[in-house]
Biopython code that builds the backbone (N, CA, C, O; Angstrom):
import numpy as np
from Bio.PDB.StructureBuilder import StructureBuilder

atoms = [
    (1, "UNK", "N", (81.109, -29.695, 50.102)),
    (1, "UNK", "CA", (79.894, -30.283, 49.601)),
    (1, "UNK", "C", (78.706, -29.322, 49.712)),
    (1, "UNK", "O", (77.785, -29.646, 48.962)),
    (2, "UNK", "N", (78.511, -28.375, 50.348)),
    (2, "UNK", "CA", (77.527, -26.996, 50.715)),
    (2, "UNK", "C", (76.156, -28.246, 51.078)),
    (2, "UNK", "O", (75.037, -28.284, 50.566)),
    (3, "UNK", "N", (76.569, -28.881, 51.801)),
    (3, "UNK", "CA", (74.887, -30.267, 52.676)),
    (3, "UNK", "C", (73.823, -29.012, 52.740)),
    (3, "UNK", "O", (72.676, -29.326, 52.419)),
    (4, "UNK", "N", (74.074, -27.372, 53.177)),
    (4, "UNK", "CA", (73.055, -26.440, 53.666)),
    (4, "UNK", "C", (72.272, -26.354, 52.468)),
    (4, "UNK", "O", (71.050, -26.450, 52.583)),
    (5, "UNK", "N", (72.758, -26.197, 51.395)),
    (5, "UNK", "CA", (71.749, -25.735, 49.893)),
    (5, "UNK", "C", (71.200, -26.964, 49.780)),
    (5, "UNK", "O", (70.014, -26.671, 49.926)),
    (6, "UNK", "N", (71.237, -28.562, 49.566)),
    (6, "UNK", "CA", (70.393, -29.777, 49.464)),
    (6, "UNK", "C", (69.550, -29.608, 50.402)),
    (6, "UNK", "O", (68.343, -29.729, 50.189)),
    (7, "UNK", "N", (70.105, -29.265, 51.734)),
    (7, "UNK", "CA", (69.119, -29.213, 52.688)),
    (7, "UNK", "C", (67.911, -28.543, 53.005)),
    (7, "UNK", "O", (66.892, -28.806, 53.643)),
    (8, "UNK", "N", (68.563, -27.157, 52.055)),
    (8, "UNK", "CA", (67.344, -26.135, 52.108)),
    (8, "UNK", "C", (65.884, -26.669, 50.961)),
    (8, "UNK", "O", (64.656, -26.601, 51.001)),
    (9, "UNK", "N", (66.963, -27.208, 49.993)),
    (9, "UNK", "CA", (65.754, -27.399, 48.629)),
    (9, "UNK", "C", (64.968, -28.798, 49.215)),
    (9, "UNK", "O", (63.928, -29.224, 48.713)),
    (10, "UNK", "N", (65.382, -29.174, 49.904)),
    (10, "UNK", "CA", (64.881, -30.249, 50.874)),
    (10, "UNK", "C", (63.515, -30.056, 51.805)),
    (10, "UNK", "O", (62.475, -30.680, 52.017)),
    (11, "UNK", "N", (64.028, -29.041, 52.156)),
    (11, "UNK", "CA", (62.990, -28.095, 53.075)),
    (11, "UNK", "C", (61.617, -27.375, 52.316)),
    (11, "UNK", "O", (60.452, -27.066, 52.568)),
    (12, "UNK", "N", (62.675, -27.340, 51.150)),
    (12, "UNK", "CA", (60.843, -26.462, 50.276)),
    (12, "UNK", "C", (60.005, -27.066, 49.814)),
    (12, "UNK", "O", (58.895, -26.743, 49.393)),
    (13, "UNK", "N", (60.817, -28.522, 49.915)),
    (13, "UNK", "CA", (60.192, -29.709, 49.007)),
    (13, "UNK", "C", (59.208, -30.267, 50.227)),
    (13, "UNK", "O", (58.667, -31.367, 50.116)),
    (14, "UNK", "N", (59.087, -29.737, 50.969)),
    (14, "UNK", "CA", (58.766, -30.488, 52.934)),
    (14, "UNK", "C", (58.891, -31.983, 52.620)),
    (14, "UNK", "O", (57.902, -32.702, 52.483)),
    (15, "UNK", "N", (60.128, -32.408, 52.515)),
    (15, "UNK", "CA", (60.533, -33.828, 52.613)),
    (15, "UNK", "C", (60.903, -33.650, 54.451)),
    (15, "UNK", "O", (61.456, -32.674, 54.958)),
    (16, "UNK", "N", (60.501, -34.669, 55.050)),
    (16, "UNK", "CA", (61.195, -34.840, 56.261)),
    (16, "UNK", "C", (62.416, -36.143, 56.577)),
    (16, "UNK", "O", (62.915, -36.827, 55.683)),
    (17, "UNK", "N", (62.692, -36.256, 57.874)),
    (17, "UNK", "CA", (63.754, -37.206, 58.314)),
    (17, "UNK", "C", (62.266, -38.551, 58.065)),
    (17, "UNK", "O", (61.075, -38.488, 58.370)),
    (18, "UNK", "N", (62.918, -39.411, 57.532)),
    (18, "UNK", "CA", (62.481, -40.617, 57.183)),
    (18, "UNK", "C", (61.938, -41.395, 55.960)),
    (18, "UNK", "O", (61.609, -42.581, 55.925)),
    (19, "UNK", "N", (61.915, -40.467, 54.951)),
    (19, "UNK", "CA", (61.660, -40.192, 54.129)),
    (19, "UNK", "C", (62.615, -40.863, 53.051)),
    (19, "UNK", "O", (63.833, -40.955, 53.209)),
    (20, "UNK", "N", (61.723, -41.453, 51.616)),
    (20, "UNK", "CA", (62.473, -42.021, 50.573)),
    (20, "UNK", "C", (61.822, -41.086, 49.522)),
    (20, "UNK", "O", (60.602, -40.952, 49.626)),
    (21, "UNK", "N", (62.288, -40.595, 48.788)),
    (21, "UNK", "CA", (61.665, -40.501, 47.002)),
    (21, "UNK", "C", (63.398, -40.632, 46.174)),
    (21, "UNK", "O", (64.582, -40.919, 46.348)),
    (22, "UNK", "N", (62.187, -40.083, 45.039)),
    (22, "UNK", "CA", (63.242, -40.552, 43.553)),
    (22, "UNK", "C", (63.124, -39.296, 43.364)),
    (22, "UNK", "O", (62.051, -38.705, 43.489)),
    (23, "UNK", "N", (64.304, -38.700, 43.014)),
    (23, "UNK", "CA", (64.564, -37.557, 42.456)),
    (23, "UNK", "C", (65.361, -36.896, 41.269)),
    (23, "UNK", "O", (65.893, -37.836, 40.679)),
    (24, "UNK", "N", (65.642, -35.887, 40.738)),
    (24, "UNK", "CA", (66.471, -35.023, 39.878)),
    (24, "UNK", "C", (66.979, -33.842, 40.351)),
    (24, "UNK", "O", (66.302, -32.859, 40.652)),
    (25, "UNK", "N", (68.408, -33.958, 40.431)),
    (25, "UNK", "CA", (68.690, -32.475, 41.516)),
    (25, "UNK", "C", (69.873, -31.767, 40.307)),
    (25, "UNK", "O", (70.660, -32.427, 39.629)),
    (26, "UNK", "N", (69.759, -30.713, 40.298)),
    (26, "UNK", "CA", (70.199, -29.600, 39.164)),
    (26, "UNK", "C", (70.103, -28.289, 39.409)),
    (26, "UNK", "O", (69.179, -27.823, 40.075)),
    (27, "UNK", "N", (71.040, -27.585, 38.894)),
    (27, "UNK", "CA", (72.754, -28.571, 38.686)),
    (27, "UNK", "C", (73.489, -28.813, 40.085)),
    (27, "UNK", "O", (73.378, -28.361, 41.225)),
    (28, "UNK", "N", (74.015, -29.424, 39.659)),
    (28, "UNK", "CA", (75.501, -29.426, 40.899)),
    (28, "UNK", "C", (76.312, -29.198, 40.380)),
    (28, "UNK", "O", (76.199, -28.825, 39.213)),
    (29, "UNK", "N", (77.393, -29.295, 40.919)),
    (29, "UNK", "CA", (79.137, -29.393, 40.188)),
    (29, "UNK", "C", (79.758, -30.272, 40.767)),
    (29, "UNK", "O", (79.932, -30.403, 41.978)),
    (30, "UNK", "N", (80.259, -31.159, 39.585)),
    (30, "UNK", "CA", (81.477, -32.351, 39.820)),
    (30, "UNK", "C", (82.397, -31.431, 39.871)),
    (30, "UNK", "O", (82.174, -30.448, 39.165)),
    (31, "UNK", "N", (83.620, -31.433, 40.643)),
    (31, "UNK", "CA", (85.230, -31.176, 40.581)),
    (31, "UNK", "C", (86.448, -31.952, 40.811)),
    (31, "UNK", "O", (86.694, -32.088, 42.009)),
    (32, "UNK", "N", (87.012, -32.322, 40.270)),
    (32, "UNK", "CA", (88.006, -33.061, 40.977)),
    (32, "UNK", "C", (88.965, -32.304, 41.461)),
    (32, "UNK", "O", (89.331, -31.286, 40.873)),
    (33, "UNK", "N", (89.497, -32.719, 42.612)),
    (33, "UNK", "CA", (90.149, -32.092, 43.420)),
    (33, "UNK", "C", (91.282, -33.034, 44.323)),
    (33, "UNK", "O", (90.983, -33.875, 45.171)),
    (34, "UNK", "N", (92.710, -32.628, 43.872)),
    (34, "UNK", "CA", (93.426, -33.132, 44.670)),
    (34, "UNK", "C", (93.031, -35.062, 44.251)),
    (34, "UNK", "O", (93.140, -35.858, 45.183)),
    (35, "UNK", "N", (92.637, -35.553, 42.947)),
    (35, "UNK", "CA", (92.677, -37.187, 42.676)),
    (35, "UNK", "C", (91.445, -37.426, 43.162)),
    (35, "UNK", "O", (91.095, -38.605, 43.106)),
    (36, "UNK", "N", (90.432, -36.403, 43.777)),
    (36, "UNK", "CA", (89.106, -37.109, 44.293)),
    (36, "UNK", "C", (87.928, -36.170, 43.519)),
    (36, "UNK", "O", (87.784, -34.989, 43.207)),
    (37, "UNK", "N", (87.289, -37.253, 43.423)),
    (37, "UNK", "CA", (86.073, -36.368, 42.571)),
    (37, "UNK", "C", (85.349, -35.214, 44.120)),
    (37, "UNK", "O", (85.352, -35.411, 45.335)),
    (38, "UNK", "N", (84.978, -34.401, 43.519)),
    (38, "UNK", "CA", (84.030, -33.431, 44.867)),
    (38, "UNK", "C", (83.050, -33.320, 44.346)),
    (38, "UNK", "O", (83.127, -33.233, 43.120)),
    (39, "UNK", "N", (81.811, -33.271, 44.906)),
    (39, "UNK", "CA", (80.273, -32.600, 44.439)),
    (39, "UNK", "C", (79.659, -32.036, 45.331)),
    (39, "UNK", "O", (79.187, -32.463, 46.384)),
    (40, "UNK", "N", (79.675, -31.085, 44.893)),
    (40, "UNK", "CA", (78.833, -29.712, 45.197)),
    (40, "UNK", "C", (77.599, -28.947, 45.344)),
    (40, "UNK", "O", (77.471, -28.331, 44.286)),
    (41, "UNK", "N", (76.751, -28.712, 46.023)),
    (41, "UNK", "CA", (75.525, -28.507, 45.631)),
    (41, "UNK", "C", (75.235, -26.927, 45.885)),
    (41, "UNK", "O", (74.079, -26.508, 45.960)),
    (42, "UNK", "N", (76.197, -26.212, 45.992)),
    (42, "UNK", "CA", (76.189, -24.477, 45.878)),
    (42, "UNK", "C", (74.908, -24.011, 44.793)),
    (42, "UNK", "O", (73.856, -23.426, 45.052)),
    (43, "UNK", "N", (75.473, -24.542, 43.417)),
    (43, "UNK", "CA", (74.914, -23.806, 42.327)),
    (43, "UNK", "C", (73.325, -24.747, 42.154)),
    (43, "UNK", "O", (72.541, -24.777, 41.206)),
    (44, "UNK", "N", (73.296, -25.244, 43.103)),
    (44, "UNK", "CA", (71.691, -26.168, 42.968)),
    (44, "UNK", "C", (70.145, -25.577, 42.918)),
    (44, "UNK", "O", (69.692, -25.334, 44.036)),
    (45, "UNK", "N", (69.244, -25.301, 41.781)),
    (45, "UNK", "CA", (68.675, -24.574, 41.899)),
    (45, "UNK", "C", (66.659, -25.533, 42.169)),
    (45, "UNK", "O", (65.574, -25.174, 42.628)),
    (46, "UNK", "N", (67.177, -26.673, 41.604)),
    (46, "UNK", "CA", (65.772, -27.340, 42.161)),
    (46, "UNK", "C", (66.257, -28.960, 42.848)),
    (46, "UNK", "O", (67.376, -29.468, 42.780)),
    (47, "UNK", "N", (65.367, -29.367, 43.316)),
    (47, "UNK", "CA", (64.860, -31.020, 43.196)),
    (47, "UNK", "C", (63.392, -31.092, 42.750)),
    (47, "UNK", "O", (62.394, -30.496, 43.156)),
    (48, "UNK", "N", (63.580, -32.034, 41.758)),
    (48, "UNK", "CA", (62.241, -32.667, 41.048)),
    (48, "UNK", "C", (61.677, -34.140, 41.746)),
    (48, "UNK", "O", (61.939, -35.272, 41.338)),
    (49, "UNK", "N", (60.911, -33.807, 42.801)),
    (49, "UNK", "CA", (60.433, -34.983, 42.961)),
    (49, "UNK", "C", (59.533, -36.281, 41.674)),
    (49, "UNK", "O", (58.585, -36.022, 40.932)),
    (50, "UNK", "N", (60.037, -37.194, 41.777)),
    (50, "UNK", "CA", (59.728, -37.764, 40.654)),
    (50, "UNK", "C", (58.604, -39.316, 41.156)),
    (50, "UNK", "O", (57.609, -39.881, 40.702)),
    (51, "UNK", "N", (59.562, -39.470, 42.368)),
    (51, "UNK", "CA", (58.298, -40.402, 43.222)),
    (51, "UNK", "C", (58.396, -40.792, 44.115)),
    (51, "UNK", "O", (59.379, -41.523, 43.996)),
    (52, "UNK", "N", (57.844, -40.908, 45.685)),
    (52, "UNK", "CA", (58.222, -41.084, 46.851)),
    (52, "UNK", "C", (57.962, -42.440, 47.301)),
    (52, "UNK", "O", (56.834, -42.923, 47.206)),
    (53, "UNK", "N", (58.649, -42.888, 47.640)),
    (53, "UNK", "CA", (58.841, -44.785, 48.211)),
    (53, "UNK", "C", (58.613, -44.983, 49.314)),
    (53, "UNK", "O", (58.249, -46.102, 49.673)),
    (54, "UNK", "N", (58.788, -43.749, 50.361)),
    (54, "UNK", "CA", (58.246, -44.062, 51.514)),
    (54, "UNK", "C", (58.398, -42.934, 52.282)),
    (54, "UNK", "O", (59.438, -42.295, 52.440)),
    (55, "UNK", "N", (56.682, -42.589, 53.027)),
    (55, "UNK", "CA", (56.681, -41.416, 53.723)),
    (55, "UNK", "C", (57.363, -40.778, 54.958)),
    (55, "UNK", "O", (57.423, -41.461, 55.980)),
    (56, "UNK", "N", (57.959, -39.343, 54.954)),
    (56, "UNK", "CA", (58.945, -39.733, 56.445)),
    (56, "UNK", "C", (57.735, -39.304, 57.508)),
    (56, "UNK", "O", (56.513, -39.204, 57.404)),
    (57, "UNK", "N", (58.695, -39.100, 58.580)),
    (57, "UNK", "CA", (58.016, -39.512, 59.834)),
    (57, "UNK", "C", (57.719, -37.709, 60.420)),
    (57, "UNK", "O", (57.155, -37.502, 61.494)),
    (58, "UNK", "N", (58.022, -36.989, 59.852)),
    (58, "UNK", "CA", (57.690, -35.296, 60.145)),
    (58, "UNK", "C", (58.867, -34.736, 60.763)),
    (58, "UNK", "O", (58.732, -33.551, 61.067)),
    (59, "UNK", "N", (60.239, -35.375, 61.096)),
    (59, "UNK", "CA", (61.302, -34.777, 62.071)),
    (59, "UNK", "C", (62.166, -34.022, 61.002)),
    (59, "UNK", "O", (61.887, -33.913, 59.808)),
    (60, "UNK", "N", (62.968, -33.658, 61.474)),
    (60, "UNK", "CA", (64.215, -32.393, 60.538)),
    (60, "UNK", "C", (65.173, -33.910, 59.737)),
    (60, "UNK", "O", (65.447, -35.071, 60.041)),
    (61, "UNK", "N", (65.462, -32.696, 58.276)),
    (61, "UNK", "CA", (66.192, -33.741, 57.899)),
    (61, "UNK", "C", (67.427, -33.451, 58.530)),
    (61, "UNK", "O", (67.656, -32.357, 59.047)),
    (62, "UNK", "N", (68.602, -34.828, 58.495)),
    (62, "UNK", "CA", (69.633, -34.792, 58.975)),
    (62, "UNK", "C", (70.939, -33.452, 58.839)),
    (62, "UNK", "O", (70.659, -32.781, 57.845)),
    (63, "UNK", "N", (72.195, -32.922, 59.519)),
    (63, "UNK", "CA", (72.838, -32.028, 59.482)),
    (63, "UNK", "C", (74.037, -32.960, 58.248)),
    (63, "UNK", "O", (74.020, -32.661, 57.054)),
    (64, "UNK", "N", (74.682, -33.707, 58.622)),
    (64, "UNK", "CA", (75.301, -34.608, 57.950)),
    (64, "UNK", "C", (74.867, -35.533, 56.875)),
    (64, "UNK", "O", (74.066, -36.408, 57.203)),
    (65, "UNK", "N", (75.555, -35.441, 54.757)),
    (65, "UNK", "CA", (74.892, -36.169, 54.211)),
    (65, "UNK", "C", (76.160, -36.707, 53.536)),
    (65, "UNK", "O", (77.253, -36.149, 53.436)),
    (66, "UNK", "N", (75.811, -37.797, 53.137)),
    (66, "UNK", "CA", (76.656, -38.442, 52.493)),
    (66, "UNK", "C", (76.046, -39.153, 51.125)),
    (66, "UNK", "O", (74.906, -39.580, 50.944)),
    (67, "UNK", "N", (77.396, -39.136, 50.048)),
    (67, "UNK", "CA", (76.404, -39.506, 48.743)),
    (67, "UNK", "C", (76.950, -40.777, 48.489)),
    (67, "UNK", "O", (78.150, -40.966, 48.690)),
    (68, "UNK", "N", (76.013, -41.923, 47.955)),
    (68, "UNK", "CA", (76.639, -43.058, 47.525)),
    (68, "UNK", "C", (76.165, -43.598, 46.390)),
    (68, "UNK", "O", (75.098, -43.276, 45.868)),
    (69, "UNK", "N", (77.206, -44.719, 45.832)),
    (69, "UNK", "CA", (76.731, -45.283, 44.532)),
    (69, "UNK", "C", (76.051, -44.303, 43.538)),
    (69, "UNK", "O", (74.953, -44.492, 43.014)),
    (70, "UNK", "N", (76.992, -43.051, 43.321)),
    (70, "UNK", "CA", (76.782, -42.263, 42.089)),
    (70, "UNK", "C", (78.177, -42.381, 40.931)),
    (70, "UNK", "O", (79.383, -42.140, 40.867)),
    (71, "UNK", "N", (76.876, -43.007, 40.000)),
    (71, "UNK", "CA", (77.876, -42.900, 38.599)),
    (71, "UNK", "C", (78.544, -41.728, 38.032)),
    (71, "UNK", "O", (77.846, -40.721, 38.151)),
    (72, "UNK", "N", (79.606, -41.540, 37.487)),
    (72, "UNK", "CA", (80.789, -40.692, 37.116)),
    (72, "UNK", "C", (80.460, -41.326, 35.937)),
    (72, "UNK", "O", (80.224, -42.534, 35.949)),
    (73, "UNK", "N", (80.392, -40.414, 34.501)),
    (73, "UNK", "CA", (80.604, -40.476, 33.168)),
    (73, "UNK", "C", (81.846, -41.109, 33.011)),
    (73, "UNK", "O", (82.522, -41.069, 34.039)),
    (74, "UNK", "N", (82.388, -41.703, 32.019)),
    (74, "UNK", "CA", (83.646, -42.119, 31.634)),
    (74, "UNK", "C", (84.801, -41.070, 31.602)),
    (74, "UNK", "O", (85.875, -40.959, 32.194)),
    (75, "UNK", "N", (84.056, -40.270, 30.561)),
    (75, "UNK", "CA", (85.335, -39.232, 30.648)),
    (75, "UNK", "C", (84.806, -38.001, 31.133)),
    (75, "UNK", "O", (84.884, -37.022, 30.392)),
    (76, "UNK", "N", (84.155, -37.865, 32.522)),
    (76, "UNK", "CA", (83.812, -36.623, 33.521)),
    (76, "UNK", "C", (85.305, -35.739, 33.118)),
    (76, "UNK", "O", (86.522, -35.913, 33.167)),
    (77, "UNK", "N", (84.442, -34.834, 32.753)),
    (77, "UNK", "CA", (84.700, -33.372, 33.157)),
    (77, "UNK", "C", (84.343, -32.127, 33.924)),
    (77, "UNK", "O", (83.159, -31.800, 33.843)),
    (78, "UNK", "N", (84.963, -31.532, 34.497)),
    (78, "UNK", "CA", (84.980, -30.961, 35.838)),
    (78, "UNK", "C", (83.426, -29.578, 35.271)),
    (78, "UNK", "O", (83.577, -28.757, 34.366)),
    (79, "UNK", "N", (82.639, -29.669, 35.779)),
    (79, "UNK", "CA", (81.200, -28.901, 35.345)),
    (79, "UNK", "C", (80.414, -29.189, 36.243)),
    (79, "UNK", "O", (80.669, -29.613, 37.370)),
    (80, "UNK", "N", (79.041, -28.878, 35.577)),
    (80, "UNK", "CA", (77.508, -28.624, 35.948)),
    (80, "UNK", "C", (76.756, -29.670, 35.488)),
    (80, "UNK", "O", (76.447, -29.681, 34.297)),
    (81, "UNK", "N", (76.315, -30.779, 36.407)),
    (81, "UNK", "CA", (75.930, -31.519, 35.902)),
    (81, "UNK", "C", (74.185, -32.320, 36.505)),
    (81, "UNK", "O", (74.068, -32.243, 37.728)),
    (82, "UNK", "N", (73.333, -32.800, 35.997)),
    (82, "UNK", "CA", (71.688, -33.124, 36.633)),
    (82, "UNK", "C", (72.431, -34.546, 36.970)),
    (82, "UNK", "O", (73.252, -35.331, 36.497)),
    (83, "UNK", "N", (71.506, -34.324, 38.217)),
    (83, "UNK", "CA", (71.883, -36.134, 38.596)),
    (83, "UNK", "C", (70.119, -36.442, 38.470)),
    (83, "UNK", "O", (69.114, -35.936, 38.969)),
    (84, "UNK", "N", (70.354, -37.361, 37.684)),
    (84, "UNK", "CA", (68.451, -37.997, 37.731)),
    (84, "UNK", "C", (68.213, -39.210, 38.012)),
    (84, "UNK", "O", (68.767, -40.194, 37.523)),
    (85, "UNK", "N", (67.288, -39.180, 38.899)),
    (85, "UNK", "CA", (67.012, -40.531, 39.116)),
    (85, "UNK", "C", (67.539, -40.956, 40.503)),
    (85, "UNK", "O", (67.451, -42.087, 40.980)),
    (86, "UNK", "N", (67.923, -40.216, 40.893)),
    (86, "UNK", "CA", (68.751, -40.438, 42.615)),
    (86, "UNK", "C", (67.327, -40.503, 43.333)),
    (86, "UNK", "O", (66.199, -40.037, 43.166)),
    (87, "UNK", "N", (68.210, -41.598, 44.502)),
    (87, "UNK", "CA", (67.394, -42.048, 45.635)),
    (87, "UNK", "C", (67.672, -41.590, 46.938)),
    (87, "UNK", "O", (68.564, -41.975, 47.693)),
    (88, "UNK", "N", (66.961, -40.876, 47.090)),
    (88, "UNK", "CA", (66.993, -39.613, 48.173)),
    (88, "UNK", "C", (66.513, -40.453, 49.934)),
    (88, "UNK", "O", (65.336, -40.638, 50.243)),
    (89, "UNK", "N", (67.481, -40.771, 50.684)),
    (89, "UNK", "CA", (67.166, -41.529, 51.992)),
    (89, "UNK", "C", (67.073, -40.456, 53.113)),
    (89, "UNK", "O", (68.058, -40.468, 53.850)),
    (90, "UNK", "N", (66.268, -39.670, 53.373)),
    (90, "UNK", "CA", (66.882, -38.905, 54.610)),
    (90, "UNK", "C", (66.406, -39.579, 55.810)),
    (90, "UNK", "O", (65.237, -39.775, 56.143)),
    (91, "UNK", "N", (67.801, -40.004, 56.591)),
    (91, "UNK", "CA", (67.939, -40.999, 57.899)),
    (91, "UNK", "C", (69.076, -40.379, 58.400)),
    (91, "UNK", "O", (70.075, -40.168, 57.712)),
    (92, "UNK", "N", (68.923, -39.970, 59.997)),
    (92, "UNK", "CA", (70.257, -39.973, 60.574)),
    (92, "UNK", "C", (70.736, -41.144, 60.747)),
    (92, "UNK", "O", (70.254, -42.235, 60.441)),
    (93, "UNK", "N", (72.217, -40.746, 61.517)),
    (93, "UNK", "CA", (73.097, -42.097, 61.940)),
    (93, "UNK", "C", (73.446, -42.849, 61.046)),
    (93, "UNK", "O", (74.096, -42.443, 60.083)),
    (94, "UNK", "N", (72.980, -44.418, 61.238)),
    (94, "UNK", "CA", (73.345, -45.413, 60.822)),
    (94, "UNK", "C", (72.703, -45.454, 59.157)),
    (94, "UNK", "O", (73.250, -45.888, 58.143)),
    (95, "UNK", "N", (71.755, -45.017, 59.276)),
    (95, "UNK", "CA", (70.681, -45.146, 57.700)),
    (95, "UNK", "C", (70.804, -43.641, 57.225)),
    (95, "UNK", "O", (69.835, -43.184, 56.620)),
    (96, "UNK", "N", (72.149, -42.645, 57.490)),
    (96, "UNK", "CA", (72.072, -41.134, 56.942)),
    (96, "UNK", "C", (72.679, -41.400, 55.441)),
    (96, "UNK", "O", (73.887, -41.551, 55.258)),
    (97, "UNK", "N", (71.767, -41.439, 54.455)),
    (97, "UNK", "CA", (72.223, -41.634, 53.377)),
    (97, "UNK", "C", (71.633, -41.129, 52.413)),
    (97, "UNK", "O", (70.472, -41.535, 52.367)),
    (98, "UNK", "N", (72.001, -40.115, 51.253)),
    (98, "UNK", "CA", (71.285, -39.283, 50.539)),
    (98, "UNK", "C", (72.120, -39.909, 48.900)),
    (98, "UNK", "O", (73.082, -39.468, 48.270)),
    (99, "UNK", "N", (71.472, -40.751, 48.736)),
    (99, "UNK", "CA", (71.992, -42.014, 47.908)),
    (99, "UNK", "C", (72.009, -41.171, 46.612)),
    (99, "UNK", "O", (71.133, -40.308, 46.559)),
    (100, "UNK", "N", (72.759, -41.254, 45.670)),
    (100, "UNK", "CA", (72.851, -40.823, 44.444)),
    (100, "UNK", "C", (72.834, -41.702, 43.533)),
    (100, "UNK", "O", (74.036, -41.630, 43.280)),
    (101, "UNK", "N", (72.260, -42.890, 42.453)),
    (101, "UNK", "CA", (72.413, -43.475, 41.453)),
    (101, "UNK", "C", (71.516, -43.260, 40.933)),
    (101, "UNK", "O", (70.469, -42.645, 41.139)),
    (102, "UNK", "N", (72.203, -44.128, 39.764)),
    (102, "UNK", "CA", (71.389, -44.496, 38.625)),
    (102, "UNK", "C", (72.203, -43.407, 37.289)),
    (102, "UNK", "O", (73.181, -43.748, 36.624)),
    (103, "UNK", "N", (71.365, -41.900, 37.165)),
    (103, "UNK", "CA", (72.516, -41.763, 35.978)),
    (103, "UNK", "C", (72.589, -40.251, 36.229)),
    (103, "UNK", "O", (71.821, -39.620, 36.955)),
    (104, "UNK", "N", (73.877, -39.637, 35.350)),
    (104, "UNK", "CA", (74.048, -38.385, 36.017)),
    (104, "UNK", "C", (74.381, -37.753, 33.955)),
    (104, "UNK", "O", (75.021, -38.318, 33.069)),
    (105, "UNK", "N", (73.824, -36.808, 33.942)),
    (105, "UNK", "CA", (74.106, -36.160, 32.962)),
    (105, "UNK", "C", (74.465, -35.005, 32.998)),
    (105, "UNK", "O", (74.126, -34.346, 33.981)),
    (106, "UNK", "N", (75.051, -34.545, 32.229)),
    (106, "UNK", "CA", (75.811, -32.985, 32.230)),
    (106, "UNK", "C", (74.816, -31.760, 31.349)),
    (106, "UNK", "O", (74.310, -31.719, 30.227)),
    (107, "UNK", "N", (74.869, -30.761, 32.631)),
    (107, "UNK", "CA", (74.167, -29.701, 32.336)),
    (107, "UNK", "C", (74.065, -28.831, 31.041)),
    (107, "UNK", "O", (73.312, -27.857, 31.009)),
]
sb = StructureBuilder()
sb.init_structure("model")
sb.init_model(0)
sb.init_chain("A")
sb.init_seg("    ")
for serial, (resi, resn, name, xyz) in enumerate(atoms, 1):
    if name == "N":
        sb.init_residue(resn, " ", resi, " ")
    sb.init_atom(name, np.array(xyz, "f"), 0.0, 1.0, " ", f" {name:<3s}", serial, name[0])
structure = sb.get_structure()
């Protein structure tokens, strides 16, 4: 999943741990691998903040991310693709969630 490159563009963005916005992150890469989709954020060259829902609290964002409720095209193919519109949670622990929906289009 390369969590270090989200994390870094994370960092330039000075989003901290607690923190909500709406975002556009581009590109990534879908792969499937082995029957499971993978996503990647190696080839990631921005996040577009688009609007923040709630301010974080100034601490580091989390080491561990996990993506949820991101839509897959019908007939995904293995590429470069913008996810827009994702809802960006940075929370450790229990609330560590770097939420992905809404819609994902190909690069």
């Amino acid at each position: 999943m390369q969590p270090d490159v989200l994390q870094q563009k994370m960092r330039e963005k000075k989003l901290t741990h607690g923190e909500t916005v709406t975002a556009t992150l581009s590109p990534v890469r879908l792969q499937k691998e082995f029957g499971k989709l993978v996503l990647y954020f190696c080839p990631m060259e921005m996040i577009e903040i688009l609007e923040t829902i709630s301010p974080g609290d100034g601490g580091h964002i989390p080491c561990d991310l996990k993506a949820e409720g991101l839509a897959i095209p019908r007939k995904h193919k293995t590429g470069l693709y913008r996810l827009k519109k994702c809802d960006l949670n940075i929370k450790w622990n229990d609330g560590n969630k770097n939420n992905r929906k809404n819609r994902t289009e190909e690069a």
